[in-house]
One Martini backbone bead per residue (centre of mass of N, CA, C, O) as a GRO file, in nm:
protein
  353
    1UNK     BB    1  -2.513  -5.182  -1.598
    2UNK     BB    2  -2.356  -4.944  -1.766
    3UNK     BB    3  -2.085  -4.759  -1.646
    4UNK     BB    4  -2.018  -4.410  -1.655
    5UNK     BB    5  -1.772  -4.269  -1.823
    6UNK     BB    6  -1.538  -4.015  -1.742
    7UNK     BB    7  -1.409  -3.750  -1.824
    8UNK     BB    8  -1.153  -3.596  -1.850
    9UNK     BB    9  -1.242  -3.315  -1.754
   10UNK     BB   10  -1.399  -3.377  -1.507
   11UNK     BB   11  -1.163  -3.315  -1.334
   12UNK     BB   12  -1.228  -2.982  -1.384
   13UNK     BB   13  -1.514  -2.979  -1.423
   14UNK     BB   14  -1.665  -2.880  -1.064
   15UNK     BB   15  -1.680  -2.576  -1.079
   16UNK     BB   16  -1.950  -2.350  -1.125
   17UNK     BB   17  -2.072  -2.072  -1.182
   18UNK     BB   18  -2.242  -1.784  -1.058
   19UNK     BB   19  -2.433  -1.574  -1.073
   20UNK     BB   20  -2.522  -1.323  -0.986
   21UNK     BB   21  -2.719  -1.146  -0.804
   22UNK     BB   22  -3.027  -0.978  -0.739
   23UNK     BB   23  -3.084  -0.770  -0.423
   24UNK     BB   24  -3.129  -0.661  -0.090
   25UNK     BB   25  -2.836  -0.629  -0.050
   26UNK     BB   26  -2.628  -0.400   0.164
   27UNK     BB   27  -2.374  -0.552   0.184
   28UNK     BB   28  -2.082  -0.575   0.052
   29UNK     BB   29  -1.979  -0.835   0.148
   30UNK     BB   30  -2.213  -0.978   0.045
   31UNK     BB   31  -2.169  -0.912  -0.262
   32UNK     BB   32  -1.861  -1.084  -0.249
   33UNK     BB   33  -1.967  -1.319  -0.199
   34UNK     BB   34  -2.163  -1.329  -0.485
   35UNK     BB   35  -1.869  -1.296  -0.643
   36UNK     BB   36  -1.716  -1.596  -0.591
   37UNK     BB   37  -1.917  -1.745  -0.817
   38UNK     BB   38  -1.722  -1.605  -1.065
   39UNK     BB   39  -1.563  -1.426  -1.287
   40UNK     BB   40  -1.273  -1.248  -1.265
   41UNK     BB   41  -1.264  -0.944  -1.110
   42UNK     BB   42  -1.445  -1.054  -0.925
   43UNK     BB   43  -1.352  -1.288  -0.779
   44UNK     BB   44  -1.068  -1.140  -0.707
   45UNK     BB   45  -1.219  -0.953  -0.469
   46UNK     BB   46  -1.337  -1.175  -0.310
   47UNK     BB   47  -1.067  -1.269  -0.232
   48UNK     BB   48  -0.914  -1.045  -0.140
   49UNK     BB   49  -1.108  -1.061   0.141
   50UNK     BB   50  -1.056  -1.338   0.206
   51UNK     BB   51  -0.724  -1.306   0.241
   52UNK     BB   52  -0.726  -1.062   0.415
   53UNK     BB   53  -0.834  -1.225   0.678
   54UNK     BB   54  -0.695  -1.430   0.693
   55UNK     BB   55  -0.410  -1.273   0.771
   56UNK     BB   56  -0.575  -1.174   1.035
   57UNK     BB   57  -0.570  -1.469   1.160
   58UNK     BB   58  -0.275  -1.551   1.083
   59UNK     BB   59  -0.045  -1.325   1.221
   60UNK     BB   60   0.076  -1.188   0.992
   61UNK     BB   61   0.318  -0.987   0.823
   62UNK     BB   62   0.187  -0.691   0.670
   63UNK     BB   63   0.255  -0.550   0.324
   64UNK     BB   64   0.200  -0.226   0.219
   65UNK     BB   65   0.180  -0.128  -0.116
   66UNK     BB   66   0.205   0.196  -0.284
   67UNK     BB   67   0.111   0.373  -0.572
   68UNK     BB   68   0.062   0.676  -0.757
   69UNK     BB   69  -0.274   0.900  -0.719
   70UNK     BB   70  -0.461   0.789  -0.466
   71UNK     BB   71  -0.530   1.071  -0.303
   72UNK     BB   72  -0.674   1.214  -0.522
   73UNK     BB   73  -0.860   0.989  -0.586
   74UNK     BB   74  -0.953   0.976  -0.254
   75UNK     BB   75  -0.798   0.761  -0.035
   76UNK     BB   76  -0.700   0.844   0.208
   77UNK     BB   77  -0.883   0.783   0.431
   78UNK     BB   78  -0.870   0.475   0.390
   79UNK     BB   79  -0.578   0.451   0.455
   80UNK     BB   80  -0.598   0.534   0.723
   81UNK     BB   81  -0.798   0.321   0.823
   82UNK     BB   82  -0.586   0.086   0.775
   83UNK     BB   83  -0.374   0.137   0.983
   84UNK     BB   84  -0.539   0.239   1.234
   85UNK     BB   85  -0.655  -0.081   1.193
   86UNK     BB   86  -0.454  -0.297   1.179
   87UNK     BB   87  -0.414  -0.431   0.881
   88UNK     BB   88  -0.141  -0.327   0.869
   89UNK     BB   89   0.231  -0.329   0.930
   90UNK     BB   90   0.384  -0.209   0.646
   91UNK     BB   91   0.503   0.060   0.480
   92UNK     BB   92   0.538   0.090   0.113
   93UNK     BB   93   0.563   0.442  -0.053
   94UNK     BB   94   0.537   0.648  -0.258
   95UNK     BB   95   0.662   0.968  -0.239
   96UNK     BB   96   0.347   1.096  -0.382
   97UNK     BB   97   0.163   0.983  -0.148
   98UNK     BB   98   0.279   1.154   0.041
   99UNK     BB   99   0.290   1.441  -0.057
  100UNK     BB  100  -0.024   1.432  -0.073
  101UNK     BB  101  -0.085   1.387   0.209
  102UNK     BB  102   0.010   1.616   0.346
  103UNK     BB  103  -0.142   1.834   0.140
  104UNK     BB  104  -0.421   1.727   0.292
  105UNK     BB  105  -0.320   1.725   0.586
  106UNK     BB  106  -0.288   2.068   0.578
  107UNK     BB  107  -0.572   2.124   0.394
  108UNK     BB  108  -0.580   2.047   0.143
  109UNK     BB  109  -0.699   1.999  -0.212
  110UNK     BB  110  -0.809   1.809  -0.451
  111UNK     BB  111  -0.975   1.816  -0.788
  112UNK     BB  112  -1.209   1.828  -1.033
  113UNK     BB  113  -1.200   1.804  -1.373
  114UNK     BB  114  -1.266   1.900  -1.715
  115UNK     BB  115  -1.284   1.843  -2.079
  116UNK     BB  116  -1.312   2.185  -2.116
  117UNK     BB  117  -1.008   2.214  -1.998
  118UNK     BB  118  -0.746   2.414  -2.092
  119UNK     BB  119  -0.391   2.329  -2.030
  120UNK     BB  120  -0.299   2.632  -2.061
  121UNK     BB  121  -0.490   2.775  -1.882
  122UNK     BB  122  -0.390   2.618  -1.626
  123UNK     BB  123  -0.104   2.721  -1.631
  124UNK     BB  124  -0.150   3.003  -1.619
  125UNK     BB  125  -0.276   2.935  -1.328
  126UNK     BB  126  -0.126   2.713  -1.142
  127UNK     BB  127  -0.285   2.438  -1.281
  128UNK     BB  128  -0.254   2.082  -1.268
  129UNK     BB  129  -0.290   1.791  -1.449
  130UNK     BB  130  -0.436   1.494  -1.374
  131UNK     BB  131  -0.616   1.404  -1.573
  132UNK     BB  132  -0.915   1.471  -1.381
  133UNK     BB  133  -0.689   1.621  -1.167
  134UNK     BB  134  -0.653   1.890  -0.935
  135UNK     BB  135  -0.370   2.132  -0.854
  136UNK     BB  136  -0.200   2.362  -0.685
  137UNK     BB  137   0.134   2.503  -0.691
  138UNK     BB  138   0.123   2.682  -0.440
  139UNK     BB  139   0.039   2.477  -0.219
  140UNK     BB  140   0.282   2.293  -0.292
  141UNK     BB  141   0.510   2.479  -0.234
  142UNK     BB  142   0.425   2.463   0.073
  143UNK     BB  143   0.506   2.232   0.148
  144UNK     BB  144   0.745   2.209   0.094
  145UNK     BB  145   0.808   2.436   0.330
  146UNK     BB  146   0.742   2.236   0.555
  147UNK     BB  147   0.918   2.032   0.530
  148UNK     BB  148   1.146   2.229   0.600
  149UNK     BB  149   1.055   2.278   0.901
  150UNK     BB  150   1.129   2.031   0.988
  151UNK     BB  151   1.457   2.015   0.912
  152UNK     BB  152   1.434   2.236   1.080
  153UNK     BB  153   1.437   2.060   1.348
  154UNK     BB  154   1.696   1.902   1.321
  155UNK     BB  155   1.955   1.673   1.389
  156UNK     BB  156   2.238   1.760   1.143
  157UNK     BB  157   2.453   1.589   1.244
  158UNK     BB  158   2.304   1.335   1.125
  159UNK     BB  159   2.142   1.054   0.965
  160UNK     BB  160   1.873   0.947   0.808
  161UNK     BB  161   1.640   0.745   0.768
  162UNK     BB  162   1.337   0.757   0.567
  163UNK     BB  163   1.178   0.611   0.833
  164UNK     BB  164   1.228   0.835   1.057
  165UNK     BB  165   1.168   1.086   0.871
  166UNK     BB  166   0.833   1.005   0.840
  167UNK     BB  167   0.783   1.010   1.134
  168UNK     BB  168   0.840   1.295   1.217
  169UNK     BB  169   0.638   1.398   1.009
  170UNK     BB  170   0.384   1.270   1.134
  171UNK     BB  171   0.442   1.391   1.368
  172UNK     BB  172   0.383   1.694   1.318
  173UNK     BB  173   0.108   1.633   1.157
  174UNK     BB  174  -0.043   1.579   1.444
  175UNK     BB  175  -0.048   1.862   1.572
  176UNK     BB  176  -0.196   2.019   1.308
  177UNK     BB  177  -0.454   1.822   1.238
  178UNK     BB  178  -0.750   1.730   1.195
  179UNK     BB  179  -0.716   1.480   0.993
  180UNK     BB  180  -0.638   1.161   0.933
  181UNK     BB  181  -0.378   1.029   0.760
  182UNK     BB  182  -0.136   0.838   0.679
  183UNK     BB  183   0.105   0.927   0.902
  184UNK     BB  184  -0.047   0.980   1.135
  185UNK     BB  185  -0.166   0.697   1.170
  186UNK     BB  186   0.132   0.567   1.178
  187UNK     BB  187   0.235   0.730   1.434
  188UNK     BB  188  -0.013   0.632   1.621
  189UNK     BB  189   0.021   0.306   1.548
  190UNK     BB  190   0.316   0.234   1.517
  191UNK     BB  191   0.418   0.236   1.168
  192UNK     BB  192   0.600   0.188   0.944
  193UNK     BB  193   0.760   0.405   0.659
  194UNK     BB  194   0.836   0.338   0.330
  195UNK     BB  195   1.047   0.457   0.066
  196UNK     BB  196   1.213   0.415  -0.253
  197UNK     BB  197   1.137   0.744  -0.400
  198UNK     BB  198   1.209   0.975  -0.297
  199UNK     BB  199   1.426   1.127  -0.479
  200UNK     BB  200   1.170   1.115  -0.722
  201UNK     BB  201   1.020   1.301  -0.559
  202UNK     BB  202   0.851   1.582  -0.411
  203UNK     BB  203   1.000   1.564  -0.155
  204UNK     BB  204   1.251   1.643  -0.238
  205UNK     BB  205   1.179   1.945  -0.314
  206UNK     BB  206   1.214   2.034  -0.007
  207UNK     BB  207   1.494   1.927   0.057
  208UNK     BB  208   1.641   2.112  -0.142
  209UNK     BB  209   1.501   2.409  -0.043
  210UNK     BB  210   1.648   2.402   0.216
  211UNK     BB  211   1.943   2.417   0.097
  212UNK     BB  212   1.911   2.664  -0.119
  213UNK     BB  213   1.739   2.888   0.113
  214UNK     BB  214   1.859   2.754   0.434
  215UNK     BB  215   2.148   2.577   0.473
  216UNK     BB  216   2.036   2.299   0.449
  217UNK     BB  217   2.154   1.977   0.589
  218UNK     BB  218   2.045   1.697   0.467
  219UNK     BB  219   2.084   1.332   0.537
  220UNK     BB  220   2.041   1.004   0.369
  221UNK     BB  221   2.008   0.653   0.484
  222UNK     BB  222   1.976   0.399   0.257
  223UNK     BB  223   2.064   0.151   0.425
  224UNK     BB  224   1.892   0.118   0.631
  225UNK     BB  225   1.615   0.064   0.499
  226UNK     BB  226   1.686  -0.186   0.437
  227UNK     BB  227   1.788  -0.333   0.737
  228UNK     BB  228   1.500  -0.322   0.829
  229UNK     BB  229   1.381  -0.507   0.672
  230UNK     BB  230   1.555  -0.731   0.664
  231UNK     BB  231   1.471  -0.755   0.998
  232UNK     BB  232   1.168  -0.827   0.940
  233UNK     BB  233   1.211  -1.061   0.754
  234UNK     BB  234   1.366  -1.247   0.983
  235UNK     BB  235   1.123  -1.174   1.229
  236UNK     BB  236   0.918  -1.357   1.059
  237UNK     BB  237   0.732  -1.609   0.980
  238UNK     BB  238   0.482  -1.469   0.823
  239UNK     BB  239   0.355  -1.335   0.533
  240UNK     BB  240   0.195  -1.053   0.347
  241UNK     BB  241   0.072  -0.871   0.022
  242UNK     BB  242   0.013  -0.564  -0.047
  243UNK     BB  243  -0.088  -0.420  -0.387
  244UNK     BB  244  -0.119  -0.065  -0.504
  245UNK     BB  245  -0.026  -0.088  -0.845
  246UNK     BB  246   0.243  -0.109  -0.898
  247UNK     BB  247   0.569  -0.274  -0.820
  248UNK     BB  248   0.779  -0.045  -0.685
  249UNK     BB  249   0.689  -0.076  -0.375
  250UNK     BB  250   0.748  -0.435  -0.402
  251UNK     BB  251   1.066  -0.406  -0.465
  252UNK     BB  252   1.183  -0.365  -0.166
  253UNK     BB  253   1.047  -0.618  -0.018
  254UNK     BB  254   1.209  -0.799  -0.224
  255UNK     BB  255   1.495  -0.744  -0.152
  256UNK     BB  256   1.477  -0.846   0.154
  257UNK     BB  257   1.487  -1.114   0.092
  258UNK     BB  258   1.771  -1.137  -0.052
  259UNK     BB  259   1.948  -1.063   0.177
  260UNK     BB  260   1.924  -1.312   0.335
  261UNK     BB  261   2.240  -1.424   0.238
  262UNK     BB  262   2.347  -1.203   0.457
  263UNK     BB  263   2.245  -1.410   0.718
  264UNK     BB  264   2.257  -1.686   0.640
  265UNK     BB  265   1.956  -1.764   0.499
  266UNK     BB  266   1.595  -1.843   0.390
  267UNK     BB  267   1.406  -1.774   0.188
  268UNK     BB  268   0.998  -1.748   0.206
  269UNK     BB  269   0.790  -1.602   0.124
  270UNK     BB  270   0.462  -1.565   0.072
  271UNK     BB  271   0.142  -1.628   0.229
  272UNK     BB  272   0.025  -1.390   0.077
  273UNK     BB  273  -0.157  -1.224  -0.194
  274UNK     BB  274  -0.202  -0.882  -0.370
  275UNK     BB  275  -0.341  -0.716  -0.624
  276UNK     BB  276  -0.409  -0.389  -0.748
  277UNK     BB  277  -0.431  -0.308  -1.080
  278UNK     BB  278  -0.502  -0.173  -1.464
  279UNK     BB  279  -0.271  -0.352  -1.584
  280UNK     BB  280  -0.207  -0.513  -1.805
  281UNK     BB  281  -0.294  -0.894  -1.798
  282UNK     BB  282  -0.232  -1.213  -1.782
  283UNK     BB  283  -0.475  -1.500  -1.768
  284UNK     BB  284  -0.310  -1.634  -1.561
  285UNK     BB  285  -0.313  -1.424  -1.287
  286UNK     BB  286  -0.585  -1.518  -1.220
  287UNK     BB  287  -0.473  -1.788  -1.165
  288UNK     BB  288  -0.376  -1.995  -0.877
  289UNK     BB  289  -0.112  -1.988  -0.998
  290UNK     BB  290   0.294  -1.995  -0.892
  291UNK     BB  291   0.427  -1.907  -1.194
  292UNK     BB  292   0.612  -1.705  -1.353
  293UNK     BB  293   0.416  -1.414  -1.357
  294UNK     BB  294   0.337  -1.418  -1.113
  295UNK     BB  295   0.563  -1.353  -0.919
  296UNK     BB  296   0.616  -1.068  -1.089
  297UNK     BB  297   0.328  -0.975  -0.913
  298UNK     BB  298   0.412  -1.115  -0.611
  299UNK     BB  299   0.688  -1.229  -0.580
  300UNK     BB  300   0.775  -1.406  -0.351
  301UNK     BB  301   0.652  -1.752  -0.255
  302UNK     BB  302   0.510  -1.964  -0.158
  303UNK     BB  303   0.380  -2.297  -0.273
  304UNK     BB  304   0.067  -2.227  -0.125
  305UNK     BB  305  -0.034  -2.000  -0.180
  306UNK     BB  306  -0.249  -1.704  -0.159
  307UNK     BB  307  -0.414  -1.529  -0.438
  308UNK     BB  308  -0.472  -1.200  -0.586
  309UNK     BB  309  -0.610  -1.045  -0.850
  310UNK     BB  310  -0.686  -0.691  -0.944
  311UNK     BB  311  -0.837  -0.573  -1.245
  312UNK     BB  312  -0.824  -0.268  -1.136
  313UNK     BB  313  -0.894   0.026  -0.985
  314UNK     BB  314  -0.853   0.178  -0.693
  315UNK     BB  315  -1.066   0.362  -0.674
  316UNK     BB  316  -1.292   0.099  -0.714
  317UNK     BB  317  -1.170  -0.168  -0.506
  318UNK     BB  318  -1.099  -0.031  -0.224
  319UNK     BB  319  -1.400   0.064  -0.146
  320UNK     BB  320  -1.501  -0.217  -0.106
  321UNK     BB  321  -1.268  -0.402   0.042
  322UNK     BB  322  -1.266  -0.188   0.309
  323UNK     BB  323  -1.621  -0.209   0.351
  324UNK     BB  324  -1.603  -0.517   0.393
  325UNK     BB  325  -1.456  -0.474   0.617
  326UNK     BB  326  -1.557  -0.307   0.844
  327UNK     BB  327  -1.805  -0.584   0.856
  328UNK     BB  328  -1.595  -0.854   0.895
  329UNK     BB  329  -1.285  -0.791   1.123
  330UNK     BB  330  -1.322  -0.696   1.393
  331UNK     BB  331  -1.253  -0.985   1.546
  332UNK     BB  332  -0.945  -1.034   1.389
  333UNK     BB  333  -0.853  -0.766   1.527
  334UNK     BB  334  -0.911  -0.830   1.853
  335UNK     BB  335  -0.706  -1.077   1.835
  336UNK     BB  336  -0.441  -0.980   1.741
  337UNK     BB  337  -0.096  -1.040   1.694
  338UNK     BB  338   0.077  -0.750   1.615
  339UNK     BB  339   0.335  -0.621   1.543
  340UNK     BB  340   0.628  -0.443   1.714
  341UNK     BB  341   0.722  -0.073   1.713
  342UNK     BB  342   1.044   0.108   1.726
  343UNK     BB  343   1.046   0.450   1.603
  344UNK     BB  344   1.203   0.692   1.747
  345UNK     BB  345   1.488   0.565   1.632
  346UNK     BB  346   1.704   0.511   1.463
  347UNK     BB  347   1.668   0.225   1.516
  348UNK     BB  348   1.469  -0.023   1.473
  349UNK     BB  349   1.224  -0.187   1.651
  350UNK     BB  350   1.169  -0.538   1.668
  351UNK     BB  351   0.833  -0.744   1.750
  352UNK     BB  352   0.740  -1.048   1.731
  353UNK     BB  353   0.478  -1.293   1.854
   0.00000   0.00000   0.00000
């Protein structure tokens, strides 16, 4: 009888896809396990799902990245609740992240928008519009002076690295919050919160109007925040790299990398990586490989990383995401042995188990 012989092509044709199935499971997680029989979108949520588990069974150093307009569109909960519960290890997050976080932690609110408000009567009455979503700006206003309450509260002879500065700003908003945000969150559970683009976000703005309003100087030394990043990615073992929207605050992290050569160290690249936000990417970032426009969205890797890019807005995949660790990581949270950070001090202690 003669013997079939294989196609090319069969070497490849190997997992075919699975249809989703509609049935009575109401668990997210369970949800996530039958999209990862799927393509496209699904599967990569399926999978940084999985990958997210993997980081925290391998105890690996896990840094979260995150900028764009998270807060408004309803994350802050979440965000606190994955610090909280020592998902990551390390913040680096925008800006507006955070001043955002502030004035939800004080009590404020953002609003949902409506398609027929026009954006004269909203200016006219003191309300910008981001998208969908609206903030007062006498509010904001409000944290501006608070941000500068706390610089003046503060010891003006030295300078302060921006991770110093957030952890200080955690303490003061831990004693007046109700419920915790971010940054309380962060100082609550001993995580460091890096920021790249302070100087270009509303914190500044607290910043100024406290030096032009009560002659108050105070000074960041940013040379510090590379110092201390590089200091973490030297005493990690492993890595694994989480980021939500561009990539604008996941390359404070690639920079740690870089700066390797002034330790006569070698770069080792991340050893997990997830990315989602929904801008346009090339459908090759979706597969796999770990080579060329790869690296551009998840920085250094190992050579044989475990990656997801999850193409859609966090404000939509991080709520599946966090709802399925939350049924499914107890046990890899109950076991893990994640760095330990000394955070009160002008420099950073790190220490790796």
């Amino acid at each position: 009888m003669a013997t079939k012989r294989k196609s090319k092509a069969s070497k490849f044709l190997t997992v075919p896809t699975r249809p989703i199935p509609v049935d009575r499971d109401r668990s997210v997680a369970g949800l996530l396990e039958k999209m990862e029989g799927a393509g496209f979108g699904a599967k990569q949520l399926a999978e940084a799902h999985r990958i997210w588990i993997d980081m925290l069974d391998d105890n690996v150093t896990i840094y979260f990245c995150a900028s764009g307009n998270l807060v408004p569109a309803g994350l802050r909960r979440l965000l606190a609740y994955i610090v909280k519960n020592r998902f990551v290890d390390v913040l680096v997050f925008s800006g507006n992240v955070l001043f955002h976080d502030i004035h939800e932690t004080l009590g404020r609110n953002h609003f949902q928008a409506h398609p027929s408000m026009i954006d004269e009567e909203l200016d006219s009455a003191g309300v910008t519009r981001v998208g969908d979503l609206l903030s007062n700006d006498e509010e904001y206003k409000e944290a501006d002076e608070w941000i500068g309450s706390v610089i003046n509260q503060l010891e003006l002879s030295r300078e302060y690295s921006n991770r110093e500065f957030l952890h200080l700003v955690g303490r003061e908003l831990a004693e007046i919050a109700h419920e915790d945000g971010i940054l309380t969150a962060a100082f609550k559970s001993r995580v460091p919160v890096f920021c790249p683009d302070l100087q270009e976000s509303a914190l500044a703005v607290g910043i100024a109007r406290a030096r032009f309003e009560k002659k108050i100087h105070f000074n960041l030394d940013l040379t510090q925040d590379t110092m201390e990043l590089m200091q973490i990615s030297q005493k990690t073992r492993n890595s694994g790299a989480i980021t939500l929207g561009s990539t604008s605050s996941q390359n404070m992290v690639n920079v740690a990398e870089v700066t390797s050569y002034i330790t006569r160290s070698s770069a080792r690249g991340h050893k997990y990586a997830i990315s989602m936000n929904n801008d346009a990417a090339p459908m090759g970032v979706r597969t796999p490989t770990i080579t060329g426009t790869h690296k551009q969205i998840f920085g250094r890797l190992l050579k044989n990383a475990l990656t997801a890019y999850v193409p859609t807005d966090p404000s939509i995949g991080l709520p599946m995401l966090v709802t399925a660790l939350s049924q499914t990581a107890a046990k890899y949270i109950k076991a893990r042995k994640h760095p330990q950070f000394t955070l009160a001090n002008k420099e950073l202690g790190v220490e790796i188990p």
